[in-house]
TORRO-133557 format. One record per atom (N, C-alpha, C): x, y, z. Coordinates in steps of 0.001 Angstrom, whole numbers, plus 500000, padded with zeros to 6 digits. Example, Ala and Ser with C-alpha at 12.3 -4.5 7.8 and 13.67 -1.06 7.14 Angstrom:
# TORRO-133557
513190494310507800/512300495500507800/513200496700507800/512850497750507080/513670498940507140/512900500030507870/
END
This chain:
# TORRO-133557
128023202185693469/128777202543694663/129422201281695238/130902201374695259/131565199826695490/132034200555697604/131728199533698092/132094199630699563/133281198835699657/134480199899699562/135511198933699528/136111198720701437/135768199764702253/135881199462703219/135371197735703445/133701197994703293/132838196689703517/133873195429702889/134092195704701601/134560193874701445/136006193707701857/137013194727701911/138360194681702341/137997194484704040/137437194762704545/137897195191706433/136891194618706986/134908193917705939/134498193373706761/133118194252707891/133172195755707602/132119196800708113/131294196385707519/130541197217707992/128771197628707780/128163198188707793/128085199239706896/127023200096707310/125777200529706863/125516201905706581/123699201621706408/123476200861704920/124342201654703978/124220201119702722/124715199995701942/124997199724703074/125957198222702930/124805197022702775/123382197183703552/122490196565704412/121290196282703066/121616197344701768/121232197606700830/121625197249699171/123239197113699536/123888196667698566/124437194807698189/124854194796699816/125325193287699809/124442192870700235/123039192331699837/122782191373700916/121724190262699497/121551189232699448/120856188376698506/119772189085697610/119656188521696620/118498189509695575/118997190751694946/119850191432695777/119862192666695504/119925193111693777/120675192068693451/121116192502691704/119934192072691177/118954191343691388/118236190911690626/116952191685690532/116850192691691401/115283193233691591/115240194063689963/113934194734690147/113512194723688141/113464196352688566/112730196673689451/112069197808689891/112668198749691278/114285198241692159/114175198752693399/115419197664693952/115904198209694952/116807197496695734/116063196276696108/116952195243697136/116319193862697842/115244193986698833/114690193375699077/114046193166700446/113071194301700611/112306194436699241/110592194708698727/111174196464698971/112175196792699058/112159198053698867/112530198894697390/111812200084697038/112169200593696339/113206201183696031/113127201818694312/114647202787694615/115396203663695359/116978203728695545/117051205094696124/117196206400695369/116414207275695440/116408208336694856/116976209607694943/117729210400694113/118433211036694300/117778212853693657/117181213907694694/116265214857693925/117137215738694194/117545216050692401/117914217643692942/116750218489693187/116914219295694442/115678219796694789/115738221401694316/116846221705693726/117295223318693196/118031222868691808/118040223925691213/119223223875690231/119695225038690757/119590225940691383/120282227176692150/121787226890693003/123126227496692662/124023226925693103/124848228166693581/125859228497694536/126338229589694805/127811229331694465/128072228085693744/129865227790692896/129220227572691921/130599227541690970/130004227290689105/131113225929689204/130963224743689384/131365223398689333/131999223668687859/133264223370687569/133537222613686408/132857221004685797/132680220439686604/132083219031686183/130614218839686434/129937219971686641/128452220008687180/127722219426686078/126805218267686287/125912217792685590/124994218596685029/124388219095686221/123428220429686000/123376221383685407/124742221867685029/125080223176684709/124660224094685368/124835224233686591/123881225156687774/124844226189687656/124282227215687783/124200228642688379/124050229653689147/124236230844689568/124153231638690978/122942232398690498/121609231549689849/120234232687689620/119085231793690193/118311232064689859/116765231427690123/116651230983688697/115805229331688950/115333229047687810/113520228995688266/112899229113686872/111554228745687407/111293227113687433/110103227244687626/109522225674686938/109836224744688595/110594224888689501/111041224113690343/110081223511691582/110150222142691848/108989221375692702/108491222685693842/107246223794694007/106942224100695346/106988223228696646/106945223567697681/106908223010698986/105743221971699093/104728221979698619/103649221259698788/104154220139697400/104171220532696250/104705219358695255/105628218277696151/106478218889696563/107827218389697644/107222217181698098/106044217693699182/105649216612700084/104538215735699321/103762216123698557/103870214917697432/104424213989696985/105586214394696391/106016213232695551/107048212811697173/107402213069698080/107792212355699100/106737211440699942/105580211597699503/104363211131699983/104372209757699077/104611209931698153/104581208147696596/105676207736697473/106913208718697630/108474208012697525/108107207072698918/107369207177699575/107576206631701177/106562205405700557/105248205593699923/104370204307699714/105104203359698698/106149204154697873/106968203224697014/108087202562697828/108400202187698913/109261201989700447/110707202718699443/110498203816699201/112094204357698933/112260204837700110/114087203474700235/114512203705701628/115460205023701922/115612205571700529/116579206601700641/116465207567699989/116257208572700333/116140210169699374/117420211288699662/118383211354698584/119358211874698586/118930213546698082/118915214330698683/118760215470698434/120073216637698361/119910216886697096/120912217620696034/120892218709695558/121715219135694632/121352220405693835/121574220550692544/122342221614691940/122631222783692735/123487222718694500/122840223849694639/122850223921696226/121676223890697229/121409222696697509/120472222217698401/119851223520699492/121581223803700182/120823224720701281/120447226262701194/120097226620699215/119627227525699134/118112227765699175/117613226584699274/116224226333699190/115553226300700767/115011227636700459/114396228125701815/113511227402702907/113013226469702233/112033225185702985/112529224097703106/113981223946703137/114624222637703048/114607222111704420/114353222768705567/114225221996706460/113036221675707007/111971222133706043/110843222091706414/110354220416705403/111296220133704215/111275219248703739/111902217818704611/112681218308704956/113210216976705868/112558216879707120/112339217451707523/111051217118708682/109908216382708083/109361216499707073/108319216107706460/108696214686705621/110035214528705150/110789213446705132/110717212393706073/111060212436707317/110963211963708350/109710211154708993/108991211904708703/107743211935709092/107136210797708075/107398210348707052/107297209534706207/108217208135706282/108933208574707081/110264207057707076/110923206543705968/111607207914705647/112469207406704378/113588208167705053/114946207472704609/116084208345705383/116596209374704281/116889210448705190/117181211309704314/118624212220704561/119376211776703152/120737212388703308/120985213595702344/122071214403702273/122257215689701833/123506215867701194/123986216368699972/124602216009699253/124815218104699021/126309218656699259/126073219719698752/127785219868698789/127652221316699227/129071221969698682/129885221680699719/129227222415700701/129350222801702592/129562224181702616/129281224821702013/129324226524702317/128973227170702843/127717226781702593/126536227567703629/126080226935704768/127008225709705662/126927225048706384/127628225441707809/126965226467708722/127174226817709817/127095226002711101/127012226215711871/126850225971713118/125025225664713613/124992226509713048/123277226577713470/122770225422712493/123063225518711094/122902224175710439/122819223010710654/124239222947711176/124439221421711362/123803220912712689/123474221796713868/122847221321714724/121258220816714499/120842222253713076/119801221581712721/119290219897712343/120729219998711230/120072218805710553/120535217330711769/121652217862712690/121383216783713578/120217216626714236/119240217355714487/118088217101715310/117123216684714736/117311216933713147/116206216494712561/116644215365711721/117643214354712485/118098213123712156/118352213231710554/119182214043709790/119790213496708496/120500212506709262/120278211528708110/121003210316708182/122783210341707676/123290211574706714/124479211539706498/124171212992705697/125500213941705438/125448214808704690/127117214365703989/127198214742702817/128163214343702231/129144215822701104/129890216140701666/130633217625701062/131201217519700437/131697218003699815/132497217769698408/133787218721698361/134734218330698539/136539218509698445/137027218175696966/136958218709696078/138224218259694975/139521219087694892/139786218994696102/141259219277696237/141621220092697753/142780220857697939/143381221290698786/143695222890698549/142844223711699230/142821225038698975/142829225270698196/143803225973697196/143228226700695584/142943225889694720/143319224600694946/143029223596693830/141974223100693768/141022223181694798/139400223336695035/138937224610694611/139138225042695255/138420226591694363/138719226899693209/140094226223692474/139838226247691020/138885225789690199/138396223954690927/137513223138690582/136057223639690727/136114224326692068/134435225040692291/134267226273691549/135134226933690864/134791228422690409/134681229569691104/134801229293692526/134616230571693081/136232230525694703/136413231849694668/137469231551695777/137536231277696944/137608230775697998/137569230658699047/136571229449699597/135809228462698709/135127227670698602/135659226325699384/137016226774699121/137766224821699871/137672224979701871/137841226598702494/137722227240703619/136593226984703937/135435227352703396/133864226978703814/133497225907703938/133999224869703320/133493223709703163/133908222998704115/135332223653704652/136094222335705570/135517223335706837/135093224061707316/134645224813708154/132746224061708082/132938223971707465/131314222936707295/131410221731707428/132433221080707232/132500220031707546/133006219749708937/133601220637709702/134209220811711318/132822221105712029/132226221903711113/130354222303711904/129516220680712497/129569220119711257/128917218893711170/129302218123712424/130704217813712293/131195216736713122/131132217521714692/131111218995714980/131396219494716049/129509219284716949/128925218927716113/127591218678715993/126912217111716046/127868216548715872/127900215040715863/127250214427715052/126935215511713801/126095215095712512/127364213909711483/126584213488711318/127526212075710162/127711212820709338/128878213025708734/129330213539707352/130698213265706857/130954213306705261/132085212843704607/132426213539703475/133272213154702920/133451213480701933/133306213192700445/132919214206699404/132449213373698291/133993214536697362/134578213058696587/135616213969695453/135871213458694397/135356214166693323/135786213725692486/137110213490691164/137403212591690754/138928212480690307/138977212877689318/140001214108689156/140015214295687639/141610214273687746/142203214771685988/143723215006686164/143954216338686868/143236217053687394/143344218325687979/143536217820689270/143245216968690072/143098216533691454/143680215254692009/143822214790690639/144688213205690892/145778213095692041/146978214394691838/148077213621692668/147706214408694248/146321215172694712/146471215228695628/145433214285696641/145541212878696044/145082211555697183/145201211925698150/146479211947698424/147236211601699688/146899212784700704/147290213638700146/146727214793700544/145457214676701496/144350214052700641/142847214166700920/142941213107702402/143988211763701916/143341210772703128/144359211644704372/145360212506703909/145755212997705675/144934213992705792/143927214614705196/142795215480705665/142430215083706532/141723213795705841/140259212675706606/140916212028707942/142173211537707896/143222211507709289/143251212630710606/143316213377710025/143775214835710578/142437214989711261/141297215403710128/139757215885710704/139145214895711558/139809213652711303/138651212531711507/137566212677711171/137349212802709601/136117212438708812/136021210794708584/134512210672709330/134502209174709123/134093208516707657/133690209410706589/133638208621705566/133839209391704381/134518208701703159/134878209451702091/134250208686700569/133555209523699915/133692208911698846/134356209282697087/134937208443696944/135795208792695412/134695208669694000/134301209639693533/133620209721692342/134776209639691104/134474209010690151/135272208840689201/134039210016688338/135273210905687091/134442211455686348/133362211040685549/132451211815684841/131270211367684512/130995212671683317/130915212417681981/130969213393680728/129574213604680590/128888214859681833/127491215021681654/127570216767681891/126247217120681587/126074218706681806/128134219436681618/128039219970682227/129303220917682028/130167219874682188/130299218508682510/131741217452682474/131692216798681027/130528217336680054/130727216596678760/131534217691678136/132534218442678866/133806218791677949/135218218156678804/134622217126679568/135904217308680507/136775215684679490/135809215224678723/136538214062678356/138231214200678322/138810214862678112/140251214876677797/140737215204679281/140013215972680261/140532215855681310/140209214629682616/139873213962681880/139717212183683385/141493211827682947/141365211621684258/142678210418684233/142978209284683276/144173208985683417/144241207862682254/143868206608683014/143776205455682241/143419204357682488/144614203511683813/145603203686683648/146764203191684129/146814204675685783/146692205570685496/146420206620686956/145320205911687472/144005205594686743/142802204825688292/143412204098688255/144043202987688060/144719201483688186/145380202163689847/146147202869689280/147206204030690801/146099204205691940/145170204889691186/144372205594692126/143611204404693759/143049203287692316/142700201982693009/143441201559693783/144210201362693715/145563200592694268/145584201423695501/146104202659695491/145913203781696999/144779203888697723/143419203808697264/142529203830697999/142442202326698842/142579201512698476/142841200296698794/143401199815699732/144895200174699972/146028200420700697/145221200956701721/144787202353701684/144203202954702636/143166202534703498/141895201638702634/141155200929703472/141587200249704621/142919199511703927/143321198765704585/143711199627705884/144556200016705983/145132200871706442/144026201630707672/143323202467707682/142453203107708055/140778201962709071/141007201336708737/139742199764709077/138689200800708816/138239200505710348/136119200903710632/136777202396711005/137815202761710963/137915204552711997/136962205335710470/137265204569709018/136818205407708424/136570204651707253/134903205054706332/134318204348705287/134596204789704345/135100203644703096/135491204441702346/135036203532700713/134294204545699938/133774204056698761/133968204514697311/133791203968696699/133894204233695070/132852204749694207/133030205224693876/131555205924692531/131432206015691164/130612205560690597/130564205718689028/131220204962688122/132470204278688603/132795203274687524/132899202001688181/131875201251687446/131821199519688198/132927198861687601/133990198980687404/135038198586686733/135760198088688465/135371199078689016/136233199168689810/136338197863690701/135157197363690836/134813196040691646/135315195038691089/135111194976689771/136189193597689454/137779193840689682/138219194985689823/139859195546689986/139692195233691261/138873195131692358/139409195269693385/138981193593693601/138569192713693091/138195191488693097/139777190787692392/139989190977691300/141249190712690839/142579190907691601/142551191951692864/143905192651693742/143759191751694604/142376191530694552/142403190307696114/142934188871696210/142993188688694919/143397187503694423/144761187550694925/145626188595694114/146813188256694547/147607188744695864/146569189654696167/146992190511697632/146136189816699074/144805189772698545/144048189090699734/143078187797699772/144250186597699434/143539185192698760/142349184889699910/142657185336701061/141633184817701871/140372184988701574/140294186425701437/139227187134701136/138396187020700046/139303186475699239/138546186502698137/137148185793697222/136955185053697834/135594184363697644/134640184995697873/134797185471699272/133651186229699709/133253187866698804/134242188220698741/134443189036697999/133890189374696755/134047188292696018/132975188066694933/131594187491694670/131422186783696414/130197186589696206/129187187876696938/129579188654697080/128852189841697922/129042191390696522/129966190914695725/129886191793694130/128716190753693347/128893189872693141/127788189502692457/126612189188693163/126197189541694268/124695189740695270/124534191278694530/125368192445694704/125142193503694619/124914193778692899/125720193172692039/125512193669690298/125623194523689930/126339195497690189/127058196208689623/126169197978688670/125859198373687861/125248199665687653/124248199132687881/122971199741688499/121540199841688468/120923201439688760/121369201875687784/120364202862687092/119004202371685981/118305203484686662/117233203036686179/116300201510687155/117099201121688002/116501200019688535/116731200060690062/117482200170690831/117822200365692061/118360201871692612/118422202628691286/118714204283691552/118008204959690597/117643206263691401/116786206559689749/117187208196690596/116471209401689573/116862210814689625/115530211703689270/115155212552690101/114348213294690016/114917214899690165/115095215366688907/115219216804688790/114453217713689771/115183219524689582/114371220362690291/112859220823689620/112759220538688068/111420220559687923/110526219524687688/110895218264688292/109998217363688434/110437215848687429/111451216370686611/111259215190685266/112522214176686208/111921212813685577/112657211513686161/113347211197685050/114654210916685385/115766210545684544/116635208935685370/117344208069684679/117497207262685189/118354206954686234/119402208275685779/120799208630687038/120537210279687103/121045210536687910/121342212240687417/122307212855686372/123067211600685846/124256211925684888/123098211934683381/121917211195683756/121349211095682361/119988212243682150/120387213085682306/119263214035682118/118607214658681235/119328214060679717/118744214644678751/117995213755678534/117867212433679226/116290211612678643/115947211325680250/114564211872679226/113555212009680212/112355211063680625/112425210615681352/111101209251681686/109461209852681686/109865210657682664/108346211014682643/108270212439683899/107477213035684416/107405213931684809/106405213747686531/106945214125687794/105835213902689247/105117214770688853/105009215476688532/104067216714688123/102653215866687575/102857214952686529/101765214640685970/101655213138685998/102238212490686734/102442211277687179/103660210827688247/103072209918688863/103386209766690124/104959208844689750/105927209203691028/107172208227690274/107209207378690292/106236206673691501/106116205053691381/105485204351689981/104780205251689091/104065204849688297/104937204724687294/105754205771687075/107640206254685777/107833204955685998/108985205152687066/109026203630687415/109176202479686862/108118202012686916/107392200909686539/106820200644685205/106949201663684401/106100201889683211/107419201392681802/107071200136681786/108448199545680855/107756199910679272/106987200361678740/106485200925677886/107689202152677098/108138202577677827/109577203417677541/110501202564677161/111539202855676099/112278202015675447/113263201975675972/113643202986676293/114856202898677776/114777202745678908/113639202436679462/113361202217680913/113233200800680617/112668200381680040/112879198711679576/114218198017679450/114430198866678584/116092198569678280/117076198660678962/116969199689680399/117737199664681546/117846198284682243/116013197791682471/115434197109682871/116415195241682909/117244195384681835/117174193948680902/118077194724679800/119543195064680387/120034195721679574/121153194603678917/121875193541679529/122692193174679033/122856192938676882/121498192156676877/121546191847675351/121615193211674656/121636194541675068/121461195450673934/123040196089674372/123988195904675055/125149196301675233/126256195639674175/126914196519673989/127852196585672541/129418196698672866/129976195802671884/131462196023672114/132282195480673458/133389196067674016/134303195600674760/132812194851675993/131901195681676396/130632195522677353/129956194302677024/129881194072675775/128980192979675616/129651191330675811/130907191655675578/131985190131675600/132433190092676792/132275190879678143/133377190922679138/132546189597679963/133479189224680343/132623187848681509/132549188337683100/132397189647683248/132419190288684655/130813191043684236/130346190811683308/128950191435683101/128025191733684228/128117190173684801/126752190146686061/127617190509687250/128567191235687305/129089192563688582/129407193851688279/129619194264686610/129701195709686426/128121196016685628/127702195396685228/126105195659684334/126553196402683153/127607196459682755/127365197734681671/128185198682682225/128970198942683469/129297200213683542/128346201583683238/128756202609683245/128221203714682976/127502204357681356/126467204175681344/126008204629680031/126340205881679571/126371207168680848/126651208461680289/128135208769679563/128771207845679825/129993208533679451/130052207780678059/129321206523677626/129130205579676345/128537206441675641/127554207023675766/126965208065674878/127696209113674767/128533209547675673/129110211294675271/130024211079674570/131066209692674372/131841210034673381/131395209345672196/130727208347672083/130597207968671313/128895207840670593/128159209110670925/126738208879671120/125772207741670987/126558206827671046/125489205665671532/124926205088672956/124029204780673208/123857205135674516/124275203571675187/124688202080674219/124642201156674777/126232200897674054/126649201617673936/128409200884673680/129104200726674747/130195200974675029/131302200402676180/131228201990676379/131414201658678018/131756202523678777/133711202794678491/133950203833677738/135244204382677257/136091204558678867/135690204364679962/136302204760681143/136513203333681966/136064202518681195/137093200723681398/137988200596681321/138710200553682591/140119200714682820/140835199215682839/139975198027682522/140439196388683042/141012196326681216/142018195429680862/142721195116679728/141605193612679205/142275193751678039/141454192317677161/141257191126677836/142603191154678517/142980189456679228/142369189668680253/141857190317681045/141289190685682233/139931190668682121/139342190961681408/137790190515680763/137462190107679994/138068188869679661/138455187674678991/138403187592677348/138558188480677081/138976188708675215/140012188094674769/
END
């Protein structure tokens, strides 16, 4: 997650406090400053849209097997003695799960902050007052696009109406919330679009997910943007930071490419800046999956991102996650651990290593099933990462 508000304009905010600050790249096991990972649980695979790019491959049924209410406060019981400062709670659809607010109370109660990650559909009035009282720390909705061109992306009709009606709930509620979208060629040229939304609504924070070839997005390979459109894309979000200051936060997702692009723009766009700039990308280091983020499914199994779910670490059910974790005995949890020497190709020669880590493994494996080659969604040229 690149805070391009933070290094362009100079903010701060919660996750900022987490990302930039000394150590951070170097911890083995967990973010800086003796805290653990932040964790991200889908707490359902139950979903009421059929996502084109859904990791999950979620659905409008019941699955079995999924954490009960008491499992819940369990493994939120490790997550708080493991100081995980952050529990992102997901889906599916989060707010189909009937005890979900009985989970964040119990969250709370533990001192881990807890944010919410969903569609916004089922996000009323009565909702959002809820989760303001019961201090979510942020809920984050998801827009890929502008009326039908969202509901093309979500599968179901009328989905882009609910959401922005959930997202008017939130803010009418004074609950923190933003936007989460992700870029495909289906959604590309409506940017602009999105930032006079976030203008218009005054949504204070947005974040740009770059695609990710997992669950139902490992057919989307032919549909991500080209290399030269994020170059575009970068470039506009950028502009906009600028543009926009502290009224509104605005971040990047999934491809660490992006931090050296926006380290390289500064050069020639913002010389001032630029030192600092790179010394607050290389505090932070770029992917840490498996080490500063990790993923706990709806039936319990720990994976290293949520994009990586077909390998599996280990299970809360029968061990605790602080224990997964930690347990470098796994060849890929090791290897996350201390990944540079086993990275291959364009990844292994780039001299921006110790600020992107590797980029994204899921999308290295989906096209090319290896799980340590180049991330195929490196958008920087030869001369640019010094070949």
């Amino acid at each position: 997650m690149l805070g391009v508000t933070k290094l362009l304009c100079g903010t701060e905010n919660y996750g900022d406090k987490l990302r930039y600050v000394p150590g951070a790249g170097k911890q083995k096991h967990g973010v800086s400053n003796g805290y653990g990972p932040v964790v991200a649980w889908n707490c359902t695979r139950t979903c009421n849209l059929k996502c084109m790019h859904c990791y999950s491959q979620s659905e409008n049924k019941k699955y079995d097997g999924e954490l009960t209410t008491d499992e819940a406060k369990k493994l939120i019981d490790d997550l708080s003695d493991f100081k995980v400062p952050v529990i992102l709670i997901s889906g599916g659809e989060p707010l189909v799960r009937e005890d979900l607010l009985e989970i964040i109370r119990y969250t709370n109660t533990r001192s881990i902050r807890c944010t919410i990650s969903t569609n916004g559909t089922l996000i009323d009035r009565e909702h959002a007052k809820k989760f303001k009282q019961l201090g979510v720390g942020y809920i984050g909705i998801s827009l890929d696009g502008i009326g039908r061109s969202h509901d093309a992306f979500r599968g179901v009709s009328g989905s882009f109406d609910n959401a922005l009606k959930g997202i008017r709930n939130c803010i009418e509620a004074e609950q923190k919330v933003g936007l989460r979208f992700t870029i495909s060629k289906y959604n590309y040229k409506y940017l602009d679009d999105i930032f006079y939304l976030i203008k218009e609504e005054k949504i204070p924070r947005v974040c740009f997910y770059h695609l990710v070839y997992s669950g139902r997005g490992t057919d989307m390979v032919n549909d991500d943007i080209t290399h030269d459109e994020t170059r575009s894309a970068l470039d506009l979000i950028m502009n906009k930071a600028i543009e926009l200051g502290s009224s509104t936060e605005i971040l990047t997702v999934d491809n660490h490419s992006d931090a050296v692009y926006l380290y390289l723009q500064s050069l020639k766009k913002y010389p001032l800046l630029s030192d600092k700039i790179l010394s607050q990308l290389k505090m932070n280091g770029g992917n840490r999956s498996g080490i500063a983020f990790g993923n706990i499914d709806s039936e319990g199994y720990v994976h290293p991102d949520q994009f990586t779910q077909q390998h599996i670490l280990g299970n809360v059910k029968e061990r605790t996650f602080s224990e997964i974790w930690k347990d470098e005995s796994n060849d890929l949890m090791s290897g996350l651990k201390e990944r540079k020497p086993l990275l291959k190709g364009r990844c292994s020669l780039c001299k921006w290593i110790d600020i992107c880590n590797g980029n994204f493994r899921a999308r290295a494996e989906a096209v090319t099933g290896d799980f340590w080659a180049s991330d195929p969604a490196c958008y920087l040229n030869d001369e640019e990462i010094g070949i």
